[in-house]
Structures are given as C-alpha cells and as structure tokens.
Steps between C-alpha positions, in 0.01 A plus 500: 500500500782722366603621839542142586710441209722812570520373869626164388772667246604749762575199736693263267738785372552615863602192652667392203735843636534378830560131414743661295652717747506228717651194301738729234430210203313338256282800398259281289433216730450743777249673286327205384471402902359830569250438241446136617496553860239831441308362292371189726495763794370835416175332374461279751551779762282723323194249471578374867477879603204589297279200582648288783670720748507856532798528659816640358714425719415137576465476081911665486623246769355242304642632179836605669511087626460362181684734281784393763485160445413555121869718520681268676451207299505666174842701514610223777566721773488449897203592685682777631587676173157424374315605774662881458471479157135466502439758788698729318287434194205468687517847668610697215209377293256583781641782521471620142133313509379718799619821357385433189 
C-alpha cells in the first residue's frame, strides 16, 4: 500500500511542475488541481488496471482523456492546450512510473 501512496505523491507533485511549466500562474490552484484531478484518476486507473483491464495502455488513454477534459475545464483552457498539457503530464509520469 505504501508504494501506491508514493506513486500517487510522485504524480501530483510532477504534474503540478508541468502544469506549472505550462500555464506560468497561480501556483496553489494549480497544485490543488493536480491533487484534485490525481486523486479521482490515479485510483481509478490503478483499480481499473488491477481488476478490470490489464492493459496499460488502453488504462493511460483513458486516463490521458479524462485528465484532458478534467484540465480543460478546470484551468479553462482550449482543447488544444489541454490536450498537450495532459500528454506531457501523462508521459512524464509513465515515464518515471516505468522506471521506477
């Protein structure tokens, strides 16, 4: 359970980063979205992985699609600019994920 915990830290602070990167304000809210939008995702993903669909690719398009709609009504962006800012958060936290 503590790797699980880690996992879901790891991802909040790292696309809090890139949201950050990405947007250049509001440090806090775009913190407290990272937390929101991880928090209804990660566990969903992981349980959906674990027990539905072992798959993790099908389970990070699914993730990647609503963390983009999650991103662009939250900090009211276009599709367009939410779209890259979820792939871009997306991969990197695979990334890390796989490696780690």
């Amino acid at each position: 359970m503590n790797h699980l915990l880690l996992a879901w830290l790891i991802t909040i602070i790292v696309e809090f980063f890139i949201f950050l990167i990405f947007l250049k304000k509001e440090p806090l809210k775009l913190f407290l979205y990272s937390l929101l939008i991880n928090s209804l995702t990660l566990p969903i993903a992981t349980y959906g992985y674990l027990n539905v669909l072992n798959n993790i690719y099908i389970i990070e398009l699914i993730v990647f699609l609503v963390e983009t709609a999650l991103i662009m009504v939250l900090m009211e962006l276009d599709y367009k600019e939410a779209i890259l800012i979820s792939f871009t958060a997306n991969l990197v936290t695979a990334l890390i994920g796989f490696t780690l």
